[in-house]
N, C-alpha and C positions, 0 to 999 in steps of 0.2 A: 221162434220155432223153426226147426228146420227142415224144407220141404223138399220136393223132386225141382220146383222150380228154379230155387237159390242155393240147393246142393251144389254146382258145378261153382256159380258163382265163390262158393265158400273155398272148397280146392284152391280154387285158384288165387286167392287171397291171404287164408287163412295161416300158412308158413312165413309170412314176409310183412304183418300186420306192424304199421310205423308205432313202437312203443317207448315214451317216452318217460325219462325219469321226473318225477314233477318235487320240487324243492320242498314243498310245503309238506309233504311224507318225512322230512326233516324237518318241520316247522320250531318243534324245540330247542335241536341241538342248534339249529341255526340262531334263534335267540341267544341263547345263552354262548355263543361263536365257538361251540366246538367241533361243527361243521362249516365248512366254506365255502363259497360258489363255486371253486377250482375243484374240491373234494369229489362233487355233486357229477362234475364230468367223467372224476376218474372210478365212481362207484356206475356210472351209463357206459362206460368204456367195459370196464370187469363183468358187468350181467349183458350185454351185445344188447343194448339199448342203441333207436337212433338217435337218440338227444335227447334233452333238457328245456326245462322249462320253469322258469326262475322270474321272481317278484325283483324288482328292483333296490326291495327296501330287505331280501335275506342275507342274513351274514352280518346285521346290523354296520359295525363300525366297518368292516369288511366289505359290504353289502357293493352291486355294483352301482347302485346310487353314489356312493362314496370313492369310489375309483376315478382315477385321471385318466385319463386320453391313453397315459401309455401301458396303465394297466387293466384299462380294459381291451385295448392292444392285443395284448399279452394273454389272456382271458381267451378270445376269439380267436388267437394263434393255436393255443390248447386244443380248443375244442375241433378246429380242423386236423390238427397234427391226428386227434385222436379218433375221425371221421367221425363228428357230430353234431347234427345239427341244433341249433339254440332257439328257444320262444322267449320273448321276457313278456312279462307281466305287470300289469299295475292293476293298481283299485280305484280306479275315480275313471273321470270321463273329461273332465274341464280339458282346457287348454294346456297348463301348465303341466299337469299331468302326463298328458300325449307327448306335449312335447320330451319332457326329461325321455319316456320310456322308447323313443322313437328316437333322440339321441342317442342313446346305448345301442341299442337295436341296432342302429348303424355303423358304430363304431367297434361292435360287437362281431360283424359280418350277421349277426341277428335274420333272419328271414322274418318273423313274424311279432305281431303283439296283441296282447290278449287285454282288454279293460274292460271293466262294468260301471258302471252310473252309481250315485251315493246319493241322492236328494230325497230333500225330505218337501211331502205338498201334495196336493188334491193330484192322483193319478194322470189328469190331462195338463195339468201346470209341466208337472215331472217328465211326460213323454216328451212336451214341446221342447224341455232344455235341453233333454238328450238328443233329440233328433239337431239343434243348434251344434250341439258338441260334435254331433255326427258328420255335420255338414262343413266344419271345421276342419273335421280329418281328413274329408274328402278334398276339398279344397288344396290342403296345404300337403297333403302327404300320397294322395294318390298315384302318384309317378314315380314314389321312392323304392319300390319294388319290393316295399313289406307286405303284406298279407294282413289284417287284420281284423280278431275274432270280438264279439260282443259276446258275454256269457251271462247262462240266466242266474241269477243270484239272491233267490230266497226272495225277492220281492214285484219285481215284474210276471206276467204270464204269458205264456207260450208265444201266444196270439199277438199278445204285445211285442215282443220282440221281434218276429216277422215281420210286420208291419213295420215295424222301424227300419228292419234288414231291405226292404223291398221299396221304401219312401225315399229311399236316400239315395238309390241308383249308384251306388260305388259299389263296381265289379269288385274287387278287393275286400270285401266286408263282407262277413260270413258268422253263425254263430258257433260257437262254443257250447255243447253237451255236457253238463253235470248228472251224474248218476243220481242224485240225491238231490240238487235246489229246489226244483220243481215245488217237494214239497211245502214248504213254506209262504208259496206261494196256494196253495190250495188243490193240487195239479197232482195226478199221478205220474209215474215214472215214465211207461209207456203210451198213454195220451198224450204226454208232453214232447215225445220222443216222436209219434206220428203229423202233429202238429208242426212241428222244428223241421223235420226231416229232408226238405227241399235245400235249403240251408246250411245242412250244417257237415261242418270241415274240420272241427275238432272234437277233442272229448275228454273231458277228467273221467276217469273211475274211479269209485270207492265204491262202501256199502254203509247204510247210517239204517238205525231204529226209526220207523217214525213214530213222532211222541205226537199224545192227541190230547190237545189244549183245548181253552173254550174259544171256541167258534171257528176252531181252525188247527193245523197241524205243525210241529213242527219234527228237527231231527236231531237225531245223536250220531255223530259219525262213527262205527264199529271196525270191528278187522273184518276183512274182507272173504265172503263167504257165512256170516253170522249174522247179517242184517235182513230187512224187509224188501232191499230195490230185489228185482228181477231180472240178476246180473247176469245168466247166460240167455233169457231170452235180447236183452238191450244189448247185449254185442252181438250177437247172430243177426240181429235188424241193422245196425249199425255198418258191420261188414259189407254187407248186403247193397248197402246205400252206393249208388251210381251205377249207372246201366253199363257202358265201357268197360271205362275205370272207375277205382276206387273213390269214392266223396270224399270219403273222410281220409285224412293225409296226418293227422295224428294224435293217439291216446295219449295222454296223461295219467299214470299212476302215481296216485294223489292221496294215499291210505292218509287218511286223517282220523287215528284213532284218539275217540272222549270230544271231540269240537263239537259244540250243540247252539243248533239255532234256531229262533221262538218264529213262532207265528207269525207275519207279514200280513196273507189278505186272510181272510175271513169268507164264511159260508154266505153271511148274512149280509154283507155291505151292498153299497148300490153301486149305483157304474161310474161314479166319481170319488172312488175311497180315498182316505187320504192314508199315504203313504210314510211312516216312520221314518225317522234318519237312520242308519244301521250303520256302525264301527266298521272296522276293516274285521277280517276273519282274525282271530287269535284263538289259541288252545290252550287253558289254564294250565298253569305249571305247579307240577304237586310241591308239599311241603321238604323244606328243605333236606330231611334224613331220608326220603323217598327220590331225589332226583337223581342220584348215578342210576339207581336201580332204572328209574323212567325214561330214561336219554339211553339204556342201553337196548330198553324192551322197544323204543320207538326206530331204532335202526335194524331189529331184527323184526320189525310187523313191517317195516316199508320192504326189505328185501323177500319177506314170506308173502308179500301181497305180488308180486313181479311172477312168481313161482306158483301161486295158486289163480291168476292170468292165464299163464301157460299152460295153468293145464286144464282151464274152463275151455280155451281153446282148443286145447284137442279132446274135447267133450265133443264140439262141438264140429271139430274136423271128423270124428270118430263116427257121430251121427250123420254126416252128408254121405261119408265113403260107405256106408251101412245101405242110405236109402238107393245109392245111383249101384249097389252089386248086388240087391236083393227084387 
């Protein structure tokens, strides 16, 4: 909500908000490679996006997992020619993981990287490994001059992740804001969000339904502005975030329209739940006489979700200029 206090704040913010194109708003075409990571700059380039923010495994055979030294070179040549800045991403936490995505990253001119945890096991088994994987990144990557984000991802809670952002003492390590994980974890949007809030320096948006399973929640990702999150109060709090400057240094628009993910914790559990293995994110791909139609509706909801951003934003500029002239 927007008040007399963070009105001014918002002004001065709210025109020059870091919005970034996020790959996975391509998640299909990237599958099936009739989008590319090179594509992904020049479509952030066309909407005056600051950058991109890309999985290491999109673009499959294309992907920058699969690129050599001089093309991803060539990659990070682009995206400066084209003033833009780059995240990559992965899904795990291991060693091996950081490491690949932390290679790119660098060879990328890359600023940042973005990973979540995958294990499966009694809640305190699972935190101890991540916080190891944690201590690993610190160790080995803290001087590289990357940034990087922990995101909450449908199975950990708020609380947990702080803790973990706060145990590991690596200045560089900050979380990642999903509009939508929370739930799955059993978590509202914005408890999750006042929780996190000290923390946090990035942000996917979307908007998802939430489905109410037994003993717990989960979501369906929708187009954006048709779901249950609380998308213009979570950006007006978000905005908001840092007393100076700005916290948060960048959004991801991440429309992931039909991805749906089940329940993770439960109402009922006790304080040592055990925790499922959960797959990387993927978005089922309709049946084959359905898929140009699908690949062409999933490029026009990523670029209508950029557009319907912009203009929750100046909802939301619309509403401070209202409070600070009246």
């Amino acid at each position: 909500m927007v008040t007399i206090n963070n009105a001014r704040k918002i002004l001065q913010r709210v025109d020059t908000l870091p919005l970034y194109l996020h790959a996975y708003a391509f998640h299909l075409n990237m599958r099936l490679e009739r989008v590319l990571p090179a594509d992904l700059l020049d479509i952030a380039s066309e909407n005056n996006l600051r950058g991109v923010k890309i999985h290491v495994l999109d673009g499959e055979r294309f992907s920058l997992g699969n690129m050599d030294d001089k093309e991803l070179s060539a990659f990070g040549d682009k995206a400066r020619r084209l003033n833009l800045d780059i995240h990559i991403e992965t899904s795990a936490s291991d060693k091996a993981s950081i490491d690949e995505a932390v290679a790119i990253a660098l060879k990328t001119g890359a600023t940042s990287v973005r990973f979540y945890p995958r294990y499966e096991g009694n809640l305190r088994d699972v935190l101890s490994i991540i916080a190891n994987d944690i201590a690993y990144v610190r160790e080995t990557y803290q001087d590289s001059g990357l940034t990087f984000t922990i995101e909450q991802h449908e199975d950990l809670k708020s609380h947990e992740l702080v803790s973990l952002v706060k145990e590991s003492e690596m200045e560089s390590l900050s979380l990642l804001f999903d509009f939508a994980n929370m739930i799955n974890a059993n978590e509202h949007p914005i408890d999750a969000l006042k929780t996190m809030a000290p923390h946090i320096t990035q942000v996917h948006i979307k908007d998802a339904l939430i489905v109410k399973e037994q003993g717990g929640l989960g979501h369906k990702a929708c187009i954006s502005g048709q779901g249950d999150m609380p998308f213009k109060a979570l950006l007006t709090h978000l905005i908001c975030l840092g007393d100076d400057e700005p916290q948060v240094t960048a959004y991801g628009l991440e429309e992931e329209v039909d991805y749906y993910a089940p329940v993770f914790r439960f109402e009922d559990e006790d304080d040592n739940p055990w925790i499922p293995y959960r797959q990387m994110s993927e978005t089922p791909l309709p049946e084959n006489h359905l898929l140009d139609a699908r690949l062409r509706k999933e490029k026009e909801d990523a670029i209508n979700q950029i557009n319907h951003v912009r203009n929750v934003l100046q909802q939301i500029k619309q509403e401070a200029n209202h409070l600070l002239n009246h």
